[in-house]
C-alpha positions in Angstrom: 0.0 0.0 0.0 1.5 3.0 -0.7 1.1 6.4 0.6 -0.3 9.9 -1.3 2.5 12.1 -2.5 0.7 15.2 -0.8 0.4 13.3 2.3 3.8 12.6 2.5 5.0 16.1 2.0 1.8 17.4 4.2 3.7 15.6 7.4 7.1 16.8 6.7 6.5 20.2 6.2 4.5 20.1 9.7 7.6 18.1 11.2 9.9 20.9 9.4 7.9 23.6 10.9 7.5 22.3 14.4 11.3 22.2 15.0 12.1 25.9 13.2 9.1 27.4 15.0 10.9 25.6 18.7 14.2 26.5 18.4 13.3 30.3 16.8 10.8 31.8 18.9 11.3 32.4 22.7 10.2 30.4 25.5 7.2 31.9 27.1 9.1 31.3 30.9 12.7 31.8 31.2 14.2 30.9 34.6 15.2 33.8 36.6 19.1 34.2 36.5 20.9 34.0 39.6 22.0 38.2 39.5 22.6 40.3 42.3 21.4 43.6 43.3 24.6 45.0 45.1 24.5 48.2 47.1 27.4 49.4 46.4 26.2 53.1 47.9 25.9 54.6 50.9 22.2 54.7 51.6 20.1 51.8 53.0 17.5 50.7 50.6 14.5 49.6 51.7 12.4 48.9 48.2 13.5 47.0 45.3 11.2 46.1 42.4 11.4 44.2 39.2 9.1 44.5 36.3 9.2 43.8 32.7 10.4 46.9 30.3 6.8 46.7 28.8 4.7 46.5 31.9 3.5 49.7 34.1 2.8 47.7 37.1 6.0 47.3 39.7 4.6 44.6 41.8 6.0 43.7 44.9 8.8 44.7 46.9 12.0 41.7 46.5 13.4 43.2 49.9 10.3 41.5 51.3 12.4 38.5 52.8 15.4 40.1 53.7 13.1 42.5 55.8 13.0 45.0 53.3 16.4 46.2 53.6 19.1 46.1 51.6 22.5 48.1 53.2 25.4 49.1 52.1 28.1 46.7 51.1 25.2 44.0 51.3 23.4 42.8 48.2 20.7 39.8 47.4 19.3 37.5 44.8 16.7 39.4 44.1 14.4 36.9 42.0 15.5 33.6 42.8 12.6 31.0 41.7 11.3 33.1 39.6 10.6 32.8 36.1 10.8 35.5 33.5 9.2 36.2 30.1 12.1 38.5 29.1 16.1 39.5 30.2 15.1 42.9 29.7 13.6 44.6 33.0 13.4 47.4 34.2 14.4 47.9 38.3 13.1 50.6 40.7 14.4 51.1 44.0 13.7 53.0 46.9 15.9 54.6 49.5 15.4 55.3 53.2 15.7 59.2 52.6 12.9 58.8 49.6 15.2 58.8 46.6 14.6 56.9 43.8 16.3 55.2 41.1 15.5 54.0 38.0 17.4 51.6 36.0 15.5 50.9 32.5 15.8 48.1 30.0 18.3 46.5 31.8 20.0 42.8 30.9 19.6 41.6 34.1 21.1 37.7 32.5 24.2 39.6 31.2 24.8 41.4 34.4 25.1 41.8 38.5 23.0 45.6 39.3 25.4 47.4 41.2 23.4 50.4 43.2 25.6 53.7 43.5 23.4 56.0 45.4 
């Protein structure tokens, strides 16, 4: 018995298709990297925050479990467990005396976030 040409093509295309459209589009969840956020200033912080570069919403504070303080010299890993739909986020963090920094579109698999203030 043998098989329709068309048929035949049909599956392999699909087959073709399956593994270019795997390896060439993103995964949907990408494990948070193991960076730090180092505070390499001189002002506690006491509010760090994580969000995609295309969201508007914060969310929570990272400094939660390391009751929300991050000093000087000190640093954390600030999304351990977490997973990730992008290496690009953007970071906000608070300081004791109310300033805050912004640090947008930043690589955060590329790099360790070194705080200055």
């Amino acid at each position: 018995m043998t098989r329709h040409p068309f048929i035949r093509s049909l599956a392999t295309s699909i087959v073709a298709l399956s593994v270019v459209l795997a390896t060439a589009l993103p995964s949907s969840a990408l494990d948070a990297p193991n960076f730090r956020v180092i505070n390499g200033g001189q002002t506690r912080a006491v509010e760090l925050n994580v969000s995609p570069s295309s969201s508007n919403d914060w969310g929570s504070n990272l400094l939660d479990p390391y009751d929300d303080i991050l000093d000087p010299g000190n640093f954390v890993y600030a999304l351990r467990g977490w997973n990730l739909g992008s290496c690009v986020q953007d970071l906000r963090v608070i300081y004791e005396d109310g300033h805050i920094e912004y640090l947008y579109g930043t690589n955060i698999c590329r790099n360790d976030i070194t705080l200055h203030y």
